[in-house]
ZARO-803455 format. One record per residue (C-alpha): residue number from 1; residue in one letter; x, y, z. Coordinates in nm, 2 decimals. Example, Ala and Ser with C-alpha at 12.3 -4.5 7.8 and 13.67 -1.06 7.14 Angstrom:
<sites>
num->1; residuo->A; px->1.23; py->-0.45; pz->0.78 $
num->2; residuo->S; px->1.37; py->-0.11; pz->0.71 $
</sites>
This chain:
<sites>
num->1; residuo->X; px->-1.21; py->-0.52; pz->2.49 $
num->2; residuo->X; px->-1.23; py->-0.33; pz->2.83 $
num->3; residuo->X; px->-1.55; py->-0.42; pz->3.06 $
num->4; residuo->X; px->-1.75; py->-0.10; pz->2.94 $
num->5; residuo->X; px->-2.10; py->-0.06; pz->2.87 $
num->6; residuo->X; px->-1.98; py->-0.01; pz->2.46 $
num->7; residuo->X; px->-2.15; py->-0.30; pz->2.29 $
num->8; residuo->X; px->-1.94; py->-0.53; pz->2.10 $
num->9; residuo->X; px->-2.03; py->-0.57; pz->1.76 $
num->10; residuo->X; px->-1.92; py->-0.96; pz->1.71 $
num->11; residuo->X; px->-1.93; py->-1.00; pz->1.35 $
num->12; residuo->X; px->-1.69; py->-0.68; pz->1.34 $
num->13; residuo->X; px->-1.44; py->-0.90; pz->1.64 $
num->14; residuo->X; px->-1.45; py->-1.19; pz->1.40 $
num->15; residuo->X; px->-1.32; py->-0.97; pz->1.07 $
num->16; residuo->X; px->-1.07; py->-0.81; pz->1.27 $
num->17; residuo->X; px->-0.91; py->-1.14; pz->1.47 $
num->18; residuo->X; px->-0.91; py->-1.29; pz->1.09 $
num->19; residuo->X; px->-0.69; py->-1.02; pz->0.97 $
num->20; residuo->X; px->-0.50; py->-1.00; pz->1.29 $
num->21; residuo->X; px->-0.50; py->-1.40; pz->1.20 $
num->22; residuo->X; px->-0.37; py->-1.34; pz->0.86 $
num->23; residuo->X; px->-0.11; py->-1.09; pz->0.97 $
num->24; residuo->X; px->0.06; py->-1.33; pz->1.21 $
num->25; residuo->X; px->0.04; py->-1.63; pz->0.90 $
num->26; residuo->X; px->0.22; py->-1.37; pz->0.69 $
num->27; residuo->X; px->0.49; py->-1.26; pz->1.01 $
num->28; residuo->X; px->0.56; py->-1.60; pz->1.05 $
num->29; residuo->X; px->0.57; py->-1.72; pz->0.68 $
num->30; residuo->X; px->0.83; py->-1.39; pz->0.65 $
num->31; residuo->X; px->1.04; py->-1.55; pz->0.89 $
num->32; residuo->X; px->1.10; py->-1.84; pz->0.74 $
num->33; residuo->X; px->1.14; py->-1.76; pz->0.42 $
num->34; residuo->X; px->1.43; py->-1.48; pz->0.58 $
num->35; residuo->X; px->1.57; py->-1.76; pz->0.76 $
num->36; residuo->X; px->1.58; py->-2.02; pz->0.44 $
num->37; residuo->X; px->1.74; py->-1.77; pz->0.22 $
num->38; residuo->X; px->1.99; py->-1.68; pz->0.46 $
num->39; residuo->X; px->2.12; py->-1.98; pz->0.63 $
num->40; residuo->X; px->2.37; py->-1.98; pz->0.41 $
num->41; residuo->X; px->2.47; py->-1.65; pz->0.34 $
num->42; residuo->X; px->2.75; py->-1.41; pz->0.50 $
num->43; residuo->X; px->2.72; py->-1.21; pz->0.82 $
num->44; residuo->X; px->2.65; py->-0.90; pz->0.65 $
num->45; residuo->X; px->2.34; py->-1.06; pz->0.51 $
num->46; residuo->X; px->2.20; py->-1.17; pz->0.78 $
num->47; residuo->X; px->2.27; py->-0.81; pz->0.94 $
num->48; residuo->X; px->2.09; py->-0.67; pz->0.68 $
num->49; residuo->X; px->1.76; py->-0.85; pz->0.80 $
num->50; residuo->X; px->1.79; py->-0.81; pz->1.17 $
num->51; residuo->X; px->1.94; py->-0.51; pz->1.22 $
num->52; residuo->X; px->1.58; py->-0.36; pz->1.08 $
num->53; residuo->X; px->1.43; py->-0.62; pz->1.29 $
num->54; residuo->X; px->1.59; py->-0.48; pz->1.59 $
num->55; residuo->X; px->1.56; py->-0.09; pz->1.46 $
num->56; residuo->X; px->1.13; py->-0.24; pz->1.44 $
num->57; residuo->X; px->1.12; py->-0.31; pz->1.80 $
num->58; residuo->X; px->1.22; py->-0.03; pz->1.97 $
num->59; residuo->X; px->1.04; py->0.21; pz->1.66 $
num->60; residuo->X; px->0.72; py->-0.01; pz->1.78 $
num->61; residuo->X; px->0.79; py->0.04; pz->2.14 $
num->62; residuo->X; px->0.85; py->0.39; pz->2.11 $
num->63; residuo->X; px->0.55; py->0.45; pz->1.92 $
num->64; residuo->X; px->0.33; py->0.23; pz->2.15 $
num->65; residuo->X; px->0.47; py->0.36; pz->2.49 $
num->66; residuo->X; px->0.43; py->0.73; pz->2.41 $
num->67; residuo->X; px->0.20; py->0.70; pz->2.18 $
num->68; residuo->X; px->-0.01; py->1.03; pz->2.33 $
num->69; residuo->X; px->0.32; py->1.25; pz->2.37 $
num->70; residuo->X; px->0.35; py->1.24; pz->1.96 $
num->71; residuo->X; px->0.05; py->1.23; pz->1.85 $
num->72; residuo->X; px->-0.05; py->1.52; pz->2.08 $
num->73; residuo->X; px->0.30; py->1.71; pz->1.98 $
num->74; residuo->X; px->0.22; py->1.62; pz->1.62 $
num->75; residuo->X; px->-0.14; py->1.81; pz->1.59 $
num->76; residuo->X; px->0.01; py->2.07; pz->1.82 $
num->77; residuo->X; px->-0.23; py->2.01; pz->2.12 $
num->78; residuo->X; px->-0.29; py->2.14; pz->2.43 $
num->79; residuo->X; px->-0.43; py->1.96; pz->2.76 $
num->80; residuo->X; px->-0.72; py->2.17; pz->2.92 $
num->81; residuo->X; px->-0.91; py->2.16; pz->3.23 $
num->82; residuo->X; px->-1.30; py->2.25; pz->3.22 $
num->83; residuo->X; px->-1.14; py->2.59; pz->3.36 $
num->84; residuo->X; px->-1.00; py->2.66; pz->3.04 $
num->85; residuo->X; px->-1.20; py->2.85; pz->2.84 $
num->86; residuo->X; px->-1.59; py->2.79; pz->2.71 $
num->87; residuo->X; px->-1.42; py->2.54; pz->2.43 $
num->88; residuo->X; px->-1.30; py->2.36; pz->2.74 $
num->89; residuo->X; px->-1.53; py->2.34; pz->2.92 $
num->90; residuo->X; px->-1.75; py->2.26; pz->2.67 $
num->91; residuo->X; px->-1.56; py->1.97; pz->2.56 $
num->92; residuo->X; px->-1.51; py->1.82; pz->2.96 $
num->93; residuo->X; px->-1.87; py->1.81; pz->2.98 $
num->94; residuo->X; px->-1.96; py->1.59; pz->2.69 $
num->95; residuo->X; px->-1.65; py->1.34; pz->2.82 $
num->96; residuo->X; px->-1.81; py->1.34; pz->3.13 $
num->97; residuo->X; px->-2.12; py->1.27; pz->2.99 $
num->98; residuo->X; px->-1.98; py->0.97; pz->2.76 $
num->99; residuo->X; px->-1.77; py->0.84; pz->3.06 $
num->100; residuo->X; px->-2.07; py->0.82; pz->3.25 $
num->101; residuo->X; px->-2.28; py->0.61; pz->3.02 $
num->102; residuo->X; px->-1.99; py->0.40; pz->2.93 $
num->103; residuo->X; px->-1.89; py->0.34; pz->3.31 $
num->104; residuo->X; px->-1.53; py->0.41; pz->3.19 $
num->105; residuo->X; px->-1.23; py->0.65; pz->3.36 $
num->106; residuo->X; px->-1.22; py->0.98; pz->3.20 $
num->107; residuo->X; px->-0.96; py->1.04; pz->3.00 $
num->108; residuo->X; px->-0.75; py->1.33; pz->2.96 $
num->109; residuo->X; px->-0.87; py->1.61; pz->2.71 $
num->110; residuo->X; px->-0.71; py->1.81; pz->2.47 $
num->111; residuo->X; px->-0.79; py->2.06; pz->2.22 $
num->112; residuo->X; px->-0.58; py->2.11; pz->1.87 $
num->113; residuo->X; px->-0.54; py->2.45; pz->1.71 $
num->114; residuo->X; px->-0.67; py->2.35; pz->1.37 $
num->115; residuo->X; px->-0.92; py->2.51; pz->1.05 $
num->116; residuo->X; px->-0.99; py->2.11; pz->0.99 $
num->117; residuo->X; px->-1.28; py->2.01; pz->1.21 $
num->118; residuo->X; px->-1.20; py->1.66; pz->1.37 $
num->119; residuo->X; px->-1.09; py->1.45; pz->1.68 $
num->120; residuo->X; px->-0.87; py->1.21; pz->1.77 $
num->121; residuo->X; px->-0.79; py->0.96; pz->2.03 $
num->122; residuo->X; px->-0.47; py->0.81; pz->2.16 $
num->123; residuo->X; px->-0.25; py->0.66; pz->2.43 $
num->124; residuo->X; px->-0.11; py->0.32; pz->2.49 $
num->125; residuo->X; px->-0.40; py->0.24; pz->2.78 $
num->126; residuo->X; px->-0.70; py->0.39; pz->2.95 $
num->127; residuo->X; px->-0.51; py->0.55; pz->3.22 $
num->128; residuo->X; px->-0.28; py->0.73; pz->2.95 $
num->129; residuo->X; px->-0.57; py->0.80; pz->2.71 $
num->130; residuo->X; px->-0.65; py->1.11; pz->2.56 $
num->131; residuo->X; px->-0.95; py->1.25; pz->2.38 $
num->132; residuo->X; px->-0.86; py->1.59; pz->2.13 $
num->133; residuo->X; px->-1.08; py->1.78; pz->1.95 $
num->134; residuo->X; px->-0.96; py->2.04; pz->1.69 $
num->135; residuo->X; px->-1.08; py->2.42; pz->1.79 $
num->136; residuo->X; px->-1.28; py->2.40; pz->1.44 $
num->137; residuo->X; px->-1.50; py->2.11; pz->1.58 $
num->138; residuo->X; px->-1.63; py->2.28; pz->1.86 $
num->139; residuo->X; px->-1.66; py->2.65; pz->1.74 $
num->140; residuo->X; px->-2.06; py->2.58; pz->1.72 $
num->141; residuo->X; px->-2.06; py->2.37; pz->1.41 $
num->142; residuo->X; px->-2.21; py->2.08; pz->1.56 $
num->143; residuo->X; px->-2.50; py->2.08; pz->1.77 $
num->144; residuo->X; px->-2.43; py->1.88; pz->2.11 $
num->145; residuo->X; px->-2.58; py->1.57; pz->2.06 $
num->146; residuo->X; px->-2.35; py->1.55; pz->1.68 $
num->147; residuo->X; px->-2.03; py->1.64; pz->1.93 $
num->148; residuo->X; px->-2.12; py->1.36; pz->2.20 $
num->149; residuo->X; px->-2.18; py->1.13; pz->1.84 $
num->150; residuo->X; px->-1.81; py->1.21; pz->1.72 $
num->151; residuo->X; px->-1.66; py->1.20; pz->2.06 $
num->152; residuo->X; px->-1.82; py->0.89; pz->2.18 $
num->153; residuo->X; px->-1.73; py->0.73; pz->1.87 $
num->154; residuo->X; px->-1.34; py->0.81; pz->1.97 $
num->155; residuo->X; px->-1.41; py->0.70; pz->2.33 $
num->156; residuo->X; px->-1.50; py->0.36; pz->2.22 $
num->157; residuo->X; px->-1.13; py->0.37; pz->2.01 $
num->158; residuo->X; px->-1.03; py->0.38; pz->2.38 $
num->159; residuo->X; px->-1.21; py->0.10; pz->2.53 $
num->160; residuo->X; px->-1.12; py->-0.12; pz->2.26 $
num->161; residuo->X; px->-0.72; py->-0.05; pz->2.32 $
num->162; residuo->X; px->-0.71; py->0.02; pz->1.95 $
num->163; residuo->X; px->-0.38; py->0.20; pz->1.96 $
num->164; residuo->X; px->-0.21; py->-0.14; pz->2.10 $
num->165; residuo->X; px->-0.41; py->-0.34; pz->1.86 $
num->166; residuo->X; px->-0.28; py->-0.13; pz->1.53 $
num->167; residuo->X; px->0.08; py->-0.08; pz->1.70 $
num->168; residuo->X; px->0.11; py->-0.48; pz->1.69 $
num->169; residuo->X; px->-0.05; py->-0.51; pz->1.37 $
num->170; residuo->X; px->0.20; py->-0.21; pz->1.20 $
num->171; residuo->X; px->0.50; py->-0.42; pz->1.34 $
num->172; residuo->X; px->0.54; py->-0.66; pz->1.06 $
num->173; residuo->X; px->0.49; py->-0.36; pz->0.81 $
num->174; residuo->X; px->0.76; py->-0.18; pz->0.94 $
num->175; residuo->X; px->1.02; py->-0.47; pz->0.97 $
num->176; residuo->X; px->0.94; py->-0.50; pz->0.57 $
num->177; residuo->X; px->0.98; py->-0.14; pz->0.48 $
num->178; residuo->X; px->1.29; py->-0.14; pz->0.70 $
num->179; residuo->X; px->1.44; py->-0.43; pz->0.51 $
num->180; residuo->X; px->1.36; py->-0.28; pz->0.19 $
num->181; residuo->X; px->1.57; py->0.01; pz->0.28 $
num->182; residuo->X; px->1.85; py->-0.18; pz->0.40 $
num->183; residuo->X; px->1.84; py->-0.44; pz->0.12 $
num->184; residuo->X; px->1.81; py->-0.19; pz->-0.14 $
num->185; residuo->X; px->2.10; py->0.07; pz->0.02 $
num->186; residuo->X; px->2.34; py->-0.26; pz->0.04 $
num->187; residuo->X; px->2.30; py->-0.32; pz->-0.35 $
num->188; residuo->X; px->2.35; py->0.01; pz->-0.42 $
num->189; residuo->X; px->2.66; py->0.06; pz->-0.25 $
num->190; residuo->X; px->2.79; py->-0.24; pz->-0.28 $
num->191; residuo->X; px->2.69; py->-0.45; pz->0.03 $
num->192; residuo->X; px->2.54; py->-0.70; pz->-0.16 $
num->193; residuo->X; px->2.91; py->-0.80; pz->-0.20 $
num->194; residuo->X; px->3.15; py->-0.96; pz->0.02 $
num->195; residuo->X; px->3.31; py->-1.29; pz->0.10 $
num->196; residuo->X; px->3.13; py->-1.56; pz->0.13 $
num->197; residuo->X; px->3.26; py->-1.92; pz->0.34 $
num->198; residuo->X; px->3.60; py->-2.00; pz->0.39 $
num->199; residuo->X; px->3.68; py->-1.64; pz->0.32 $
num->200; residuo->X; px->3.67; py->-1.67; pz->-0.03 $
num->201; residuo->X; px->3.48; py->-1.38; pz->-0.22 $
num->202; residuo->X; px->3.14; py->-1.49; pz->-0.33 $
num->203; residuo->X; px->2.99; py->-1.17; pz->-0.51 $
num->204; residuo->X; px->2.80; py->-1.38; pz->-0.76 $
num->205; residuo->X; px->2.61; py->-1.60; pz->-0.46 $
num->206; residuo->X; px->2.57; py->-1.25; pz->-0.24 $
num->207; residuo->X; px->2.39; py->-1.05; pz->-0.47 $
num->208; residuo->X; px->2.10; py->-1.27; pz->-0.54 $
num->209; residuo->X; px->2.06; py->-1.32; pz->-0.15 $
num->210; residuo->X; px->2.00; py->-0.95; pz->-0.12 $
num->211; residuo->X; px->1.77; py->-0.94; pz->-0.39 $
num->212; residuo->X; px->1.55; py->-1.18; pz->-0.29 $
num->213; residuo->X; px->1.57; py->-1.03; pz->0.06 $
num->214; residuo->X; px->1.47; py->-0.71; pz->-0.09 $
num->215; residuo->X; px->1.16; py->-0.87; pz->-0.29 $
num->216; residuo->X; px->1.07; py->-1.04; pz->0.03 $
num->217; residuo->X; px->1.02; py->-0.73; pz->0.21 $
num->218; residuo->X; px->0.85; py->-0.57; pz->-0.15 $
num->219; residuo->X; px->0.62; py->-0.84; pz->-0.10 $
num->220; residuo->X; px->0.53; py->-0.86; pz->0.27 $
num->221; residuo->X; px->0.55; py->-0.53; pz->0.29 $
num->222; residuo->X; px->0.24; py->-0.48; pz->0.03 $
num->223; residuo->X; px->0.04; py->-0.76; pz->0.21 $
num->224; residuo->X; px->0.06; py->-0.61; pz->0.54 $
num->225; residuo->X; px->-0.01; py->-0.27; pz->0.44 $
num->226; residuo->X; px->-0.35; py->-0.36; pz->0.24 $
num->227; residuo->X; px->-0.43; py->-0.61; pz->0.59 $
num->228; residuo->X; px->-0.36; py->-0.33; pz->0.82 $
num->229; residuo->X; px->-0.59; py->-0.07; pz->0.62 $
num->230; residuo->X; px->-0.89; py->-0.34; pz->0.61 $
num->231; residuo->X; px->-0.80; py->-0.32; pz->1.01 $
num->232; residuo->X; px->-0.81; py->0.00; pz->1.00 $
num->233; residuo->X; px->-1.13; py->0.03; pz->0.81 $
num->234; residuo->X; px->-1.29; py->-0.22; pz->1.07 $
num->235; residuo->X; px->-1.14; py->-0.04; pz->1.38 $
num->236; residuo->X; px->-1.36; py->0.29; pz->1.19 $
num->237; residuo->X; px->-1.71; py->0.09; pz->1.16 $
num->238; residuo->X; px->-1.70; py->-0.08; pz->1.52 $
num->239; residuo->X; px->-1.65; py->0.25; pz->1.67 $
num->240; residuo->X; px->-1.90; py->0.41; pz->1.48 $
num->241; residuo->X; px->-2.12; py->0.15; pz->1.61 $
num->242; residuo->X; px->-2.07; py->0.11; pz->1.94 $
num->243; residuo->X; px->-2.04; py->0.53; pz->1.95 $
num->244; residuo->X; px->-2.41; py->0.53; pz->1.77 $
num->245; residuo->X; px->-2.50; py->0.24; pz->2.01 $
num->246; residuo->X; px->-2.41; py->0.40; pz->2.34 $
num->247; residuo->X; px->-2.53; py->0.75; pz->2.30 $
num->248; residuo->X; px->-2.87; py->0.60; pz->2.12 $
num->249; residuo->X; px->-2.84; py->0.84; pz->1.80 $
num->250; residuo->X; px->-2.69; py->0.74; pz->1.53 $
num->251; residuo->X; px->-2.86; py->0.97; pz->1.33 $
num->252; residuo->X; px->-2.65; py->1.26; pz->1.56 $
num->253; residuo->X; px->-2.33; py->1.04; pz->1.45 $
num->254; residuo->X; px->-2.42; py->1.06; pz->1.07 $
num->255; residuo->X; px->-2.54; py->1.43; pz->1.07 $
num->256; residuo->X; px->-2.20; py->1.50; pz->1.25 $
num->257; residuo->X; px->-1.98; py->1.23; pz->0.96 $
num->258; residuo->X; px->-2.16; py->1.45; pz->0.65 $
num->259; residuo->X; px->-2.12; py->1.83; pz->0.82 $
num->260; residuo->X; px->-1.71; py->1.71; pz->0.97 $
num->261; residuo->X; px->-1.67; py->1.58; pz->0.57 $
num->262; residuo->X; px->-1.82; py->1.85; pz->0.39 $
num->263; residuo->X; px->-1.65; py->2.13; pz->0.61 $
num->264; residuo->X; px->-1.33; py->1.94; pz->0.53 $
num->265; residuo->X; px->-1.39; py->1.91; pz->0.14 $
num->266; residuo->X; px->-1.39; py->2.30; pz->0.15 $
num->267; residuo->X; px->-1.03; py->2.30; pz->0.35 $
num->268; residuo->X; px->-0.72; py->2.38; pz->0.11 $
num->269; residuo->X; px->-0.54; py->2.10; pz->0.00 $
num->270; residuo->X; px->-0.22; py->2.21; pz->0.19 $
num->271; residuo->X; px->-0.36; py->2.27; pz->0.51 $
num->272; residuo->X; px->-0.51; py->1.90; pz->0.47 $
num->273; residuo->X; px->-0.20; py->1.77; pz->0.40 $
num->274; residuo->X; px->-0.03; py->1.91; pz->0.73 $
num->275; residuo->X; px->-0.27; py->1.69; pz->0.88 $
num->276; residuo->X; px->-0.16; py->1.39; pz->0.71 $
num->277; residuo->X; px->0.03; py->1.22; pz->1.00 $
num->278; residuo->X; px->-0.22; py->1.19; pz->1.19 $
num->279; residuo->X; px->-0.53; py->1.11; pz->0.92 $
num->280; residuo->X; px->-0.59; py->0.71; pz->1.03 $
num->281; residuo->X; px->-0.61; py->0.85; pz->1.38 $
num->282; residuo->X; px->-0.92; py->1.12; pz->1.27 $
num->283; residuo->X; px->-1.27; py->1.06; pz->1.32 $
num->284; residuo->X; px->-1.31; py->1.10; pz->0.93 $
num->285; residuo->X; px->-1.01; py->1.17; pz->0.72 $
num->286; residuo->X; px->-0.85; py->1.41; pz->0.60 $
num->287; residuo->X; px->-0.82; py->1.29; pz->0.26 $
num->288; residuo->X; px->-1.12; py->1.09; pz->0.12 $
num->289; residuo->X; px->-1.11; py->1.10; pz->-0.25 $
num->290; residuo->X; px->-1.38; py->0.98; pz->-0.49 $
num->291; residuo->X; px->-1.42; py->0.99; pz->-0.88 $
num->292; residuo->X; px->-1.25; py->0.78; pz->-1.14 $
num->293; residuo->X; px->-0.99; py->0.63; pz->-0.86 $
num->294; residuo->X; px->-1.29; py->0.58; pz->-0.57 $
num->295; residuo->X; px->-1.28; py->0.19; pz->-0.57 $
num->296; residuo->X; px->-0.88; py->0.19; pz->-0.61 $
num->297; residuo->X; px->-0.85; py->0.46; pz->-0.30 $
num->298; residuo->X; px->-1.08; py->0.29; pz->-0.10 $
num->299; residuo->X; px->-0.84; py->0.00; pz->-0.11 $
num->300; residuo->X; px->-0.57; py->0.20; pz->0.04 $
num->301; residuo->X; px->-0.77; py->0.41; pz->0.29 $
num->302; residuo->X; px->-0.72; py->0.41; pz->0.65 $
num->303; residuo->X; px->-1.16; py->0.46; pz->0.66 $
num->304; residuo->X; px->-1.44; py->0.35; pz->0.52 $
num->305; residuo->X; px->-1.62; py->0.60; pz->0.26 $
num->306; residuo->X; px->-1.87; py->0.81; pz->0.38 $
num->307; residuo->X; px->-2.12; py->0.60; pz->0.20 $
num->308; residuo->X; px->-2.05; py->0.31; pz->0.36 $
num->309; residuo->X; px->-2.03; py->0.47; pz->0.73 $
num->310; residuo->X; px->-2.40; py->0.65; pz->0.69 $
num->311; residuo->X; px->-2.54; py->0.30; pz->0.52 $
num->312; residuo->X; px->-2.43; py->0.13; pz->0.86 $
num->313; residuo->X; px->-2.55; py->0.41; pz->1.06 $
num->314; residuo->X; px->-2.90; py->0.37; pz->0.91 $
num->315; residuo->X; px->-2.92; py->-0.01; pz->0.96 $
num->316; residuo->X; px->-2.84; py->0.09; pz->1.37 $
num->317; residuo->X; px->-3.15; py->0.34; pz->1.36 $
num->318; residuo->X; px->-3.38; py->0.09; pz->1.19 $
num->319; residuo->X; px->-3.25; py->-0.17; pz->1.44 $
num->320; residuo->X; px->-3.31; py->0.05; pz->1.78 $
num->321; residuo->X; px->-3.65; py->0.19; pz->1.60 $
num->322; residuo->X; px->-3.74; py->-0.20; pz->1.59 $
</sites>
C-alpha cells in the first residue's frame, strides 16, 4: 500500500494476500500439470500452450502499462482542468480536498459523457492515475459530502495500486481462456493431429493431449475467475472503508451507494450494458441483479451487494461514534 493517511483495514490485507496466495498455488500447479502432459507430445502441442502464454504477457502488459489510455477511451472521457466548466471545477475541488487529507499527489481528472451516474479510477501508478466521474454523477444528484464519499472511495483504489494488483491476479485467467481457444480451434480443425516421434503419425496419442490441455484451461480457467471476483469484491469493501474512514462519513458514502444504485436501476438495460467493459472498475456496478439468482450472481460479481456494502458502512459509524 502507498504511505497515505488511508487506513489499512488488515483483516481485508489478509483475505486478499490469501487469494492472491491461492492464485499463485493454482498458476503454478497449471504449470506443471501443462508441462507433465506435454513432455511428451509434438511441437505443435507444446505451441498450442505457449504461444497463448506468450500472446498473455504482452495482453497483461498492454493492459497494465496503459491501463488509463483504454479505460479513459473506453467510457469516452475527457481530461479537464478546474477551468473547464462548473462540472470541472467542481470535481478538482473535492480531489483537492481528498488529496489533502490523504497527503497523496493529485491525480489527473476526468469527466465521462454518461446518463449512468458513477466514477472510476485507473492508471498503472500514482503518477499516471486518473480519477473520472460520469457527467450524471455530478449534475447535483449528490450533495458534496456523498461526492467526496464516492470519490474518496476511488482515491483509495489509487493508493492501494489496485490496477497492478488485479492486472497480476487476471494473468493466470487469461493464459487459461487463451488456451482454451487454442486447444479447442486445433481440435476442430485438425491440429490435434500430427506426427508424433520419430516422424511417425501419432493421431490417436495427439488428440487426447489437446483435450486434456483444453480441460486444463476449462478448469483453471473457472478457478481463477471465481478467485479474481472474491478479489475483486475485497478490493470494493477496503475502499469503501478506508474512503468512509478518511473523509469521517460513512453515512455520506452509504447515502451516495443507495441514490448512485437506485438512479442506475432506473437506466435502460442497453445503455447499461454499453457500460459493461468497464463495470468492475465503477464505484457500484452497472449490473447488480437480485431475485431468484441473487446468491448465484453474487458469486460471479465483480462487487459486493448493496446490502453487504451499507451493513459495513454502519459497523464504521458505530465504530467512529464509539
Amino acid at each position: 500500500m502507498a504511505k497515505t493517511r488511508y487506513a489499512p483495514d488488515r483483516g481485508l490485507i489478509a483475505r486478499m494476500g490469501l487469494t492472491m496466495f491461492l492464485l499463485g498455488l493454482v498458476f503454478v500447479a497449471f504449470i506443471l500439470v501443462l508441462y507433465l502432459v506435454l513432455s511428451a507430445a509434438h511441437a505443435s502441442g507444446a505451441a498450442i500452450v505457449f504461444f497463448p502464454i506468450l500472446l498473455a504477457l504482452v495482453l497483461g502488459f498492454g493492459s497494465f502499462y496503459w491501463s488509463d489510455k483504454i479505460a479513459l477511451r473506453t467510457a469516452q472521457a475527457v481530461i479537464v482542468g478546474p477551468q473547464d466548466g462548473p462540472q470541472a471545477a467542481q470535481l478538482h475541488g473535492v480531489v483537492d480536498r481528498i488529496c489533502a487529507l490523504a497527503d497523496m499527489p493529485k491525480p489527473r481528472v476526468a469527466i465521462a459523457p454518461s446518463r449512468m451516474p458513477n466514477a472510476f479510477a485507473t492508471g498503472r501508478n500514482s503518477k499516471m492515475a486518473v480519477i473520472c466521474a460520469t457527467s450524471s454523477l455530478l449534475d447535483g444528484r449528490l450533495n458534496e459530502q456523498e461526492l467526496e464519499g464516492v470519490l474518496a472511495h476511488e482515491m483509495s483504489h489509487v493508493a492501494h495500486k489496485d490496477v497492478a494488483v488485479m492486472t497480476i491476479a487476471s494473468f493466470i485467467g487469461i493464459v487459461a481462456a487463451l488456451l482454451v481457444r487454442f486447444a479447442f480451434y486445433s481440435e476442430l480443425f485438425g491440429g490435434g493431429g500430427g506426427r508424433g516421434r520419430g516422424g511417425n503419425s501419432n493421431n490417436g496419442g495427439a488428440l487426447p493431449v489437446v483435450l486434456i490441455v483444453l480441460v486444463v484451461g476449462i478448469v483453471v480457467y473457472a478457478i481463477s475467475f471465481l478467485l479474481i471476483r472474491l478479489l475483486s469484491r475485497y478490493r470494493e469493501l477496503s475502499a469503501d472503508r478506508s474512503g468512509a474512514l478518511l473523509t469521517g462519513q460513512p453515512s455520506a458514502l452509504a447515502s451516495a451507494l443507495q441514490k448512485v444504485s437506485g438512479d442506475m436501476a432506473r437506466i435502460p438495460t442497453k445503455d447499461l450494458r454499453a457500460a459493461e467493459p468497464l463495470n468492475a472498475f465503477y464505484f457500484a456496478p452497472a449490473f447488480a441483479r437480485g431475485g431468484a439468482g441473487a446468491s448465484l450472481s453474487a458469486l460471479f460479481s465483480t462487487h459486493p451487494s448493496l446490502d453487504r456494502r451499507l451493513k459495513e458502512l454502519a459497523k464504521i459509524s458505530d465504530q467512529l461514534a464509539r
